[in-house]
LUMPAFI-43791 format. One record per residue (C-alpha): residue number from 1; residue in one letter; x, y, z. Coordinates in Angstrom, 3 decimals, decimal comma. Example, Ala and Ser with C-alpha at 12.3 -4.5 7.8 and 13.67 -1.06 7.14 Angstrom:
2
n/res/x/y/z
1/a/12,300/-4,500/7,800
2/s/13,670/-1,060/7,140
***
This chain:
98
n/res/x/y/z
1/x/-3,537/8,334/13,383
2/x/-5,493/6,242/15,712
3/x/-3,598/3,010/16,124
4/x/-6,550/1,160/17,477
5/x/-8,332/1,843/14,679
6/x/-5,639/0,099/12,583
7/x/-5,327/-2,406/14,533
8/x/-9,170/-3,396/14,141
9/x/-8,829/-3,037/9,978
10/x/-9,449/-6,258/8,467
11/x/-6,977/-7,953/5,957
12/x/-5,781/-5,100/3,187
13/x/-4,100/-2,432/2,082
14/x/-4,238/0,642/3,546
15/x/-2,880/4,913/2,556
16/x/-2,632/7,247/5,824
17/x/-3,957/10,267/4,266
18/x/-2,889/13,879/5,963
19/x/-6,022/14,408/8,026
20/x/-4,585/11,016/9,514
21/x/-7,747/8,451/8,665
22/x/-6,873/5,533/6,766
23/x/-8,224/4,661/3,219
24/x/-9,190/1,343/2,059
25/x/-6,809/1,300/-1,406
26/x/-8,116/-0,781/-4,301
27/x/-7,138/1,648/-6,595
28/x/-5,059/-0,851/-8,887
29/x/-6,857/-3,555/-11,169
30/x/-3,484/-5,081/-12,049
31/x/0,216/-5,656/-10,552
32/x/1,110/-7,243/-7,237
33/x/1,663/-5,930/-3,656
34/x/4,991/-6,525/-1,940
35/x/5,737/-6,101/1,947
36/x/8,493/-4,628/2,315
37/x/9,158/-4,442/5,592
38/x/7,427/-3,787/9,107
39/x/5,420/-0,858/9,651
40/x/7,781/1,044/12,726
41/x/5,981/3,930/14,734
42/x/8,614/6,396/13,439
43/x/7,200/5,638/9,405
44/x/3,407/6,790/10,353
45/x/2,871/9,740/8,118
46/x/1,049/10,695/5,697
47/x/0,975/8,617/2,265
48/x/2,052/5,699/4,337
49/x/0,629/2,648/2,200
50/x/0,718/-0,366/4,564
51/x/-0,416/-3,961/4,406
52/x/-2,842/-5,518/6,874
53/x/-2,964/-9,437/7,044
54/x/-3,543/-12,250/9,659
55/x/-1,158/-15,238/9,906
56/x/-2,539/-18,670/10,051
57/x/-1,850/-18,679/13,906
58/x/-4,184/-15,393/13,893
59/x/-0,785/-12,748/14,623
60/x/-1,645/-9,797/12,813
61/x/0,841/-8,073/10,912
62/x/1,519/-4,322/9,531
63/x/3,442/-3,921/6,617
64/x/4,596/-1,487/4,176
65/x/3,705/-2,066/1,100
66/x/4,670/-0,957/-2,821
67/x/2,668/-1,771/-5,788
68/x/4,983/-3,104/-8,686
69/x/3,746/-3,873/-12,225
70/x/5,569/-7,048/-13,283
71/x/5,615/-10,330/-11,467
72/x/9,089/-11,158/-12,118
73/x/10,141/-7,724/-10,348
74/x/7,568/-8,082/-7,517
75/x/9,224/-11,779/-7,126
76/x/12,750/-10,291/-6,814
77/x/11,435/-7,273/-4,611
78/x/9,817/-9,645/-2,354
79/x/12,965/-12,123/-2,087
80/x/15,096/-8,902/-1,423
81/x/12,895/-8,144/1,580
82/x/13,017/-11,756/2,596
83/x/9,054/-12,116/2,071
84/x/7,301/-15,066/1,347
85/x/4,856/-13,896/-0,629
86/x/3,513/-11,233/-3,398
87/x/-0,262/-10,192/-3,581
88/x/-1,771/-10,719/-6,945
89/x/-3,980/-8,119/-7,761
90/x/-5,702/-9,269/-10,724
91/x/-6,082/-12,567/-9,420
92/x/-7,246/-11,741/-6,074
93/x/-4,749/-14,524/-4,577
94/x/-1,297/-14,938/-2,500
95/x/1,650/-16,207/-4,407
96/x/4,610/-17,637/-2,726
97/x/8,045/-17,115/-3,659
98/x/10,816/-19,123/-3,480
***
């Protein structure tokens, strides 16, 4: 994979395919996304699904991401992780968790 070319993705979820390019994914009209954790260099392989966003001080971040169905389990994913927020998918918005 080219890691410059990740670095230059703009906010979004991403799938490392085999042939090492990365896909835009919007394959899921419902659910939420949860970041589970920092993308490490060791983790890059294929059918990595990772997380591209931009802080409000501009850092950009690379996470991994999973897709869960129900809010309530995306919630307690996201507080086991010690994120701060879930993606909502159908809504097209952030929610923060407490």
């Amino acid at each position: 994979m080219n890691l410059a070319k990740a670095l230059n993705k703009e906010d979004g979820t991403y799938l490392l395919t085999a042939e090492g390019s990365l896909n835009y994914e919007d394959r899921w009209a419902y659910g939420y996304l949860v970041a589970t954790g920092p993308v490490s260099l060791r983790e890059l392989g294929p059918g990595l699904l990772f997380g591209v966003w931009t802080d409000p001080e501009g850092h950009r971040h690379f996470d991994k991401v999973r897709h869960v169905d129900a809010r309530v389990d995306a919630v307690k994913l996201a507080q086991e992780c010690g994120q701060q927020a879930i993606y909502d998918l159908m809504e097209k918005k952030v929610v923060f968790v407490e």
